[in-house]
C-alpha positions in Angstrom: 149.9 102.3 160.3 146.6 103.1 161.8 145.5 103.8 165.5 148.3 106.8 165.8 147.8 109.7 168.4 148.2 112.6 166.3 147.8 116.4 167.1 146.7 118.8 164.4 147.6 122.7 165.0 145.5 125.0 162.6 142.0 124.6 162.1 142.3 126.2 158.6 141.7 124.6 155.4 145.2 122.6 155.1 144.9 121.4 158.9 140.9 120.7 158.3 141.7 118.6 155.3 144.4 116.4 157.4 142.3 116.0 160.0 139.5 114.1 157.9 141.8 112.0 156.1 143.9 110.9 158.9 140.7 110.1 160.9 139.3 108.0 158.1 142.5 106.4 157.6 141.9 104.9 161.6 144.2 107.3 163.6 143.0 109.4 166.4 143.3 113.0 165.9 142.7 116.2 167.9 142.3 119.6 166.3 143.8 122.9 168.4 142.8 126.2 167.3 143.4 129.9 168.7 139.8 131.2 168.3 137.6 131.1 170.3 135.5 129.9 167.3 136.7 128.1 164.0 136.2 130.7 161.4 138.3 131.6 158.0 140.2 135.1 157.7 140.1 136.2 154.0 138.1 136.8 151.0 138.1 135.2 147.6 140.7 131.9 146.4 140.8 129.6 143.6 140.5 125.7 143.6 142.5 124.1 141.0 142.0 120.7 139.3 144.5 119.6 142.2 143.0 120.5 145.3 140.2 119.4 143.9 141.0 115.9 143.8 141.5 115.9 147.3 138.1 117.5 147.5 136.7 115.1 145.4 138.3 111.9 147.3 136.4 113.5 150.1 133.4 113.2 148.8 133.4 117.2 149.4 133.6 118.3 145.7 130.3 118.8 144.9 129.6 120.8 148.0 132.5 123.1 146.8 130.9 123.6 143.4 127.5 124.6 144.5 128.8 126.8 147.1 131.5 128.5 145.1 131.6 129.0 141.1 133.0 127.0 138.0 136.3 129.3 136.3 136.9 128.4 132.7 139.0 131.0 132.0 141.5 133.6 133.1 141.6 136.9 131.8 144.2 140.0 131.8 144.6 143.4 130.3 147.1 146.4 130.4 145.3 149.1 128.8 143.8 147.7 125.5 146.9 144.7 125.5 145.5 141.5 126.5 148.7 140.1 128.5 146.6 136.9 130.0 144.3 134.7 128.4 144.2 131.2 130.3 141.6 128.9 129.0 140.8 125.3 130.7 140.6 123.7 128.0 143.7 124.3 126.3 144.8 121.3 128.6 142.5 119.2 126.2 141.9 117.3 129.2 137.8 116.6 130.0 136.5 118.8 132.5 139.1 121.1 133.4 138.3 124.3 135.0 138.4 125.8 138.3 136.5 126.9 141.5 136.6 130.4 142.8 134.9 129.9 145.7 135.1 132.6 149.4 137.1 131.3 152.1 134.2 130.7 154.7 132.3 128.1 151.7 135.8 126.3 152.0 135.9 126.4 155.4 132.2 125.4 156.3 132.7 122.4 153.8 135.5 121.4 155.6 134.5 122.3 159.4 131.1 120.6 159.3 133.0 117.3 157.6 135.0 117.8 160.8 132.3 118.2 162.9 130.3 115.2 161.9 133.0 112.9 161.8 133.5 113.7 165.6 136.7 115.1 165.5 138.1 116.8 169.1 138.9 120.3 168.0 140.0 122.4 171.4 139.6 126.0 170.8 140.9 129.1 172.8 144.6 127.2 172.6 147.6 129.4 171.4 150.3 127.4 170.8 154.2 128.6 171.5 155.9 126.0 170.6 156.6 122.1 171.3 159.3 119.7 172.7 160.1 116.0 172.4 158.8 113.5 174.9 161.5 110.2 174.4 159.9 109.6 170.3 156.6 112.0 170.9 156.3 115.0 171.0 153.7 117.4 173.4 152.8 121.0 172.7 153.0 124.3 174.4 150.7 126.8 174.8 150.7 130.5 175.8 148.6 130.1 179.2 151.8 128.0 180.4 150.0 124.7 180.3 151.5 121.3 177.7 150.0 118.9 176.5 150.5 115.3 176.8 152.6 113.3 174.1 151.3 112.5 170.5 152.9 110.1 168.3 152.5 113.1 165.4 152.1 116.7 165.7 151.6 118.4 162.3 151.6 121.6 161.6 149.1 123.7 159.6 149.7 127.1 161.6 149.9 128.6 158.2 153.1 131.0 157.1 154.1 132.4 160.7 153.9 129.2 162.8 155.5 129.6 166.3 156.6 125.5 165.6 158.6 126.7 163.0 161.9 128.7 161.9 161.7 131.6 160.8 163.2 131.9 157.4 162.2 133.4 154.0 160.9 137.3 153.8 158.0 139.2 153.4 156.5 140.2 150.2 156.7 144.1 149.7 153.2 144.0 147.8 150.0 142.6 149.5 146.4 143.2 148.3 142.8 144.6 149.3 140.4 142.1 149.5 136.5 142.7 149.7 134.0 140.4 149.0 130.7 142.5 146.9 126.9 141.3 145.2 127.9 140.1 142.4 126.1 143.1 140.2 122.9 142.9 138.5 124.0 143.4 134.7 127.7 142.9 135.1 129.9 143.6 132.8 132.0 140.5 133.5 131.6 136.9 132.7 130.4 134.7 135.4 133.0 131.7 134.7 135.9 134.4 134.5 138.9 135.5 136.8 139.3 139.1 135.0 142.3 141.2 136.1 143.5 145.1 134.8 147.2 145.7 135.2 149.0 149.2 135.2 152.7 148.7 134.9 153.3 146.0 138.1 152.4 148.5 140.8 149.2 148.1 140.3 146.7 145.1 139.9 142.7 144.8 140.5 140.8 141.6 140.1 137.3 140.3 140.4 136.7 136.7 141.0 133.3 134.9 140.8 132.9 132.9 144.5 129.7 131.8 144.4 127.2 132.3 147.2 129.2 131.9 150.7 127.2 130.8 153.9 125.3 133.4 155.0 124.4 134.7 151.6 121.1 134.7 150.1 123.1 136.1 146.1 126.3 135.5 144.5 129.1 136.8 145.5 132.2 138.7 143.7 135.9 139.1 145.5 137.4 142.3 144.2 141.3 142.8 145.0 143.6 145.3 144.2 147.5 145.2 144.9 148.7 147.7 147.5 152.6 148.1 149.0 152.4 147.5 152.4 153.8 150.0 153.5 151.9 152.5 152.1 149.0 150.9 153.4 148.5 153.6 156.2 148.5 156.3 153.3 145.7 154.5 151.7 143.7 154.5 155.0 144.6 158.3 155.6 143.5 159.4 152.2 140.1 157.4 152.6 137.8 155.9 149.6 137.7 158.6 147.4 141.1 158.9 145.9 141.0 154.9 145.6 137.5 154.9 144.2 138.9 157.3 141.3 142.2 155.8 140.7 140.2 152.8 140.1 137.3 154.0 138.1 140.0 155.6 135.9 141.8 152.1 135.2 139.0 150.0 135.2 135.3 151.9 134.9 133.6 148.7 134.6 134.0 148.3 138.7 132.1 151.2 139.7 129.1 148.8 140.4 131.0 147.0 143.0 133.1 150.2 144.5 129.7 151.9 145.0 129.0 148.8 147.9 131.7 149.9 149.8 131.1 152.3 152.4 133.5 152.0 154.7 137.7 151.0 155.2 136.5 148.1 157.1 134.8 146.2 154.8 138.3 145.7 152.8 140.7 143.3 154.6 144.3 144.0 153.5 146.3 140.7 153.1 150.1 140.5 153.7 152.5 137.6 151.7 155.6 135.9 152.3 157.7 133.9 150.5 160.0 131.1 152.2 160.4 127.4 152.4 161.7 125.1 154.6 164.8 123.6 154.0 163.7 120.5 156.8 159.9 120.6 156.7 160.2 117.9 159.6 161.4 117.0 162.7 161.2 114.2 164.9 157.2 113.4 165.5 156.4 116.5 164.1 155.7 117.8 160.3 155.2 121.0 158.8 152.5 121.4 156.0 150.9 123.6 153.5 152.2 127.7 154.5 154.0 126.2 157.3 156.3 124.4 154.8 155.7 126.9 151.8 154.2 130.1 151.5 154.6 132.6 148.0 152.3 135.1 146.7 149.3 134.3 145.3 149.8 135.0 141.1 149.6 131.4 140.9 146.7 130.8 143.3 148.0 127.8 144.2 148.2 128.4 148.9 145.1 125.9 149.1 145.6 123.7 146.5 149.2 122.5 147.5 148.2 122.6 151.2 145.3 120.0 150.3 147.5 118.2 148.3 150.4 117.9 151.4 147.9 116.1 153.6 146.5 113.9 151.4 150.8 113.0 150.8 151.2 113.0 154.4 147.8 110.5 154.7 149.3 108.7 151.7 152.9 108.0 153.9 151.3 106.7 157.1 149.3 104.3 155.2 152.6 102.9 153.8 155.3 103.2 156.0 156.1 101.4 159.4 157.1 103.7 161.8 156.1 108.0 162.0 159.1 109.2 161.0 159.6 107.3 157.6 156.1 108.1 156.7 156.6 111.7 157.2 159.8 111.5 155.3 157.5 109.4 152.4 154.7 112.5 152.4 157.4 115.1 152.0 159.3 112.9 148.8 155.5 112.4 147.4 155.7 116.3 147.5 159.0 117.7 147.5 159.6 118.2 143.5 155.9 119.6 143.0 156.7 122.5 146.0 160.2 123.5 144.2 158.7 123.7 140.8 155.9 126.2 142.3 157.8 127.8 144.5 160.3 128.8 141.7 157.5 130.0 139.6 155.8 132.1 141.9 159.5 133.6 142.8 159.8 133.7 139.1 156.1 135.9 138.3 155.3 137.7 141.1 157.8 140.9 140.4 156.1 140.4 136.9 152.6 141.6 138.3 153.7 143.2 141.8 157.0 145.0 142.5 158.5 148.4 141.2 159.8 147.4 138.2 159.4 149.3 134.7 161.2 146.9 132.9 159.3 143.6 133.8 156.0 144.8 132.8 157.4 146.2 129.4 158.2 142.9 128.5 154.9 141.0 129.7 152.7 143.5 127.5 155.1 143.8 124.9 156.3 140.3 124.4 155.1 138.0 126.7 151.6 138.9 126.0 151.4 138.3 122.2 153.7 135.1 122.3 151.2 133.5 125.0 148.2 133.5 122.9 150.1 131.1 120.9 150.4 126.9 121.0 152.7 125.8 122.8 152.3 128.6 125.4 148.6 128.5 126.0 149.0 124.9 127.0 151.8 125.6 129.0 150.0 128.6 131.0 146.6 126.6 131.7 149.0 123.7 133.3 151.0 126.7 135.4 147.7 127.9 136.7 145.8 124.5 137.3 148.7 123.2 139.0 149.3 120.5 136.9 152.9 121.2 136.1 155.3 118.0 136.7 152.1 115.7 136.4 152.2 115.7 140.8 149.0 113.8 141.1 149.7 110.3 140.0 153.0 109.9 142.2 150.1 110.5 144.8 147.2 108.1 143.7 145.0 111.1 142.6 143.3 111.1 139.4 142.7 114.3 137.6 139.4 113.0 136.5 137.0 114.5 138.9 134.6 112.5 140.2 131.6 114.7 140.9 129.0 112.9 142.9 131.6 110.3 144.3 131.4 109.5 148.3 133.9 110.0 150.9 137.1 107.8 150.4 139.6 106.1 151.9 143.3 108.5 152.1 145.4 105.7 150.1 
């Protein structure tokens, strides 16, 4: 099918990366965002050889590497036990690694792509919900007005879309994000997620993400796990209890903690964990967070959101009528999402809940037996993404092809 009026809510990096593809693959699409301005919430994330054949079937992947940084490895320790050690290329495939990259390099790839291919995005637009219109569907928005019928509407409103259900819970732990110069004489690796654990209350990262727009050095996204609800405690007590709980887990970070000045300049992100039992409706789809959303251990959010509209692109080039192509994205899709969304389920209390017992286990047992063949294989496929092999059933090669121009969706 080409030529098909189709309404894209969510300007974000999932609803971005549909609205390219479906554009090039013919169909007319019109972006709506909330902002007054496009712009990216968040700090740090990981590409994963999966989204980044999406990227790279863009034509966009090379933009993504020179703006963000190339991760070859994967690195953990609880106290002098090493608990995760994730190389690339244990998948003894050629030229495996990763992309830690900021959110606004992602974004700015994406948005001026957007931009350039003259794609209507309407701004200042809050949408509460939409209806049917015989087989369209129109959308509502929160100044009372509709719009008129589109043939599609997806949805890339992200984990608490109004065109949604609600359904699945919140995440007791969320984390501290800041993004910090990357520090002259660091004492980390500059192709290295490196993470300290103390039991699975507590977790601080720092992930190489290049230089972001804006930026004139590289850049460093430092996290650390926080309950949410003791989030206003944190805030009460002010930097210097944190900056001393950290510099006594981790001293190495002190060159980063001494750039922050100030609460604000730490963003504290909140999780959720649910799925969609019907991730579609008539003339309307839900994709990426707005079909499934989990914590980030597996830093997977972008990467399967990238790889939904590229499935969704994928069904309306091969089906005759909307709603069997939607039906054909979310098939292309459906295994892939229940595999990672039982993992995550599966990790997270590993790394972030109460638990004594879980973390016991990971440094006592877990740990040692990963540094072991099978399991290194096994962990570099969990964190690429590439567990149950999703990117043939989509046409996608995991042979990146750096340099390649923009292509066609399917």
């Amino acid at each position: 099918m080409r030529g098909l009026d189709i309404a894209i809510a969510g300007c974000g990096p999932c609803g971005l990366t549909a609205a390219l593809l479906l554009h090039r693959a013919g169909h007319h699409v019109t972006l709506y965002e909330r902002f007054d301005t496009p712009r990216p919430i968040g700090s740090g994330l990981m590409l994963q050889p999966t989204g980044m054949a999406v990227l790279s079937k863009l034509g966009l992947l090379d933009a993504a590497l020179a703006q963000g940084a190339r991760i070859n490895r994967l690195f953990g320790k609880a106290g002098k036990r090493v608990v995760l050690d994730v190389h690339y290329a244990a998948l003894r495939r050629s030229g495996m690694f990763g992309i830690g990259i900021h959110r606004a390099s992602l974004f700015a790839i994406l948005h001026e792509a957007v931009l350039q291919s003259g794609i209507a995005v309407h701004t200042r637009r809050t949408l509460i919900g939409s209806a049917l219109v015989e087989a369209k569907r129109s959308l509502h928005f929160a100044d009372g007005e509709t719009s008129d019928p589109y043939d599609l509407v997806v949805d890339a409103l992200g984990t608490r879309t109004p065109l949604a259900p609600a359904t699945g819970r919140e995440l007791a732990y969320g984390a501290l994000w800041a993004s910090l110069d990357w520090p002259q004489n660091a004492a980390f690796d500059p192709d290295m997620l490196v993470q300290r654990y103390e039991r699975a209350s507590i977790m601080a990262g720092v992930l190489p993400i290049g230089t972001p727009p804006g930026a004139t050095t590289p850049k460093a996204a430092f996290f650390w796990s926080l309950h949410a609800d003791r989030l206003d405690d944190w805030r009460k007590a002010g930097l210097g209890p944190w900056k001393a709980q950290i510099a006594a887990l981790w001293p190495d970070c002190m060159p980063l903690l001494d750039q922050i000045h100030d609460l604000d300049q730490l963003t504290f992100a909140r999780y959720a964990h649910r799925t969609l039992a019907a991730p579609a409706e008539p003339a309307l789809v839900h994709i990426g967070d707005a079909w499934h959303s989990a914590s980030p251990q597996l830093g997977q959010g972008a990467n399967m959101a990238l790889l939904d509209a590229w499935a969704l692109a994928k069904g309306l080039a091969e089906e005759d009528t909307v709603d069997e192509a939607v039906q054909h994205g979310i098939r292309l899709r459906h295994r892939h999402v229940r595999t990672y969304q039982w993992l995550t389920a599966l990790f997270t209390p590993v790394y972030q809940s109460d638990s004594r017992l879980l973390p016991l286990i990971r440094d006592r047992v877990v740990g040692p037996l990963s540094k072991l063949w099978p399991a290194t294989s096994i962990q570099a496929a969990m964190v690429s993404g590439l567990v149950g092999n999703p990117l043939p059933p989509l046409g996608l090669d995991s042979d990146l092809r750096i340099g390649a121009p923009m292509a066609e969706a399917a």
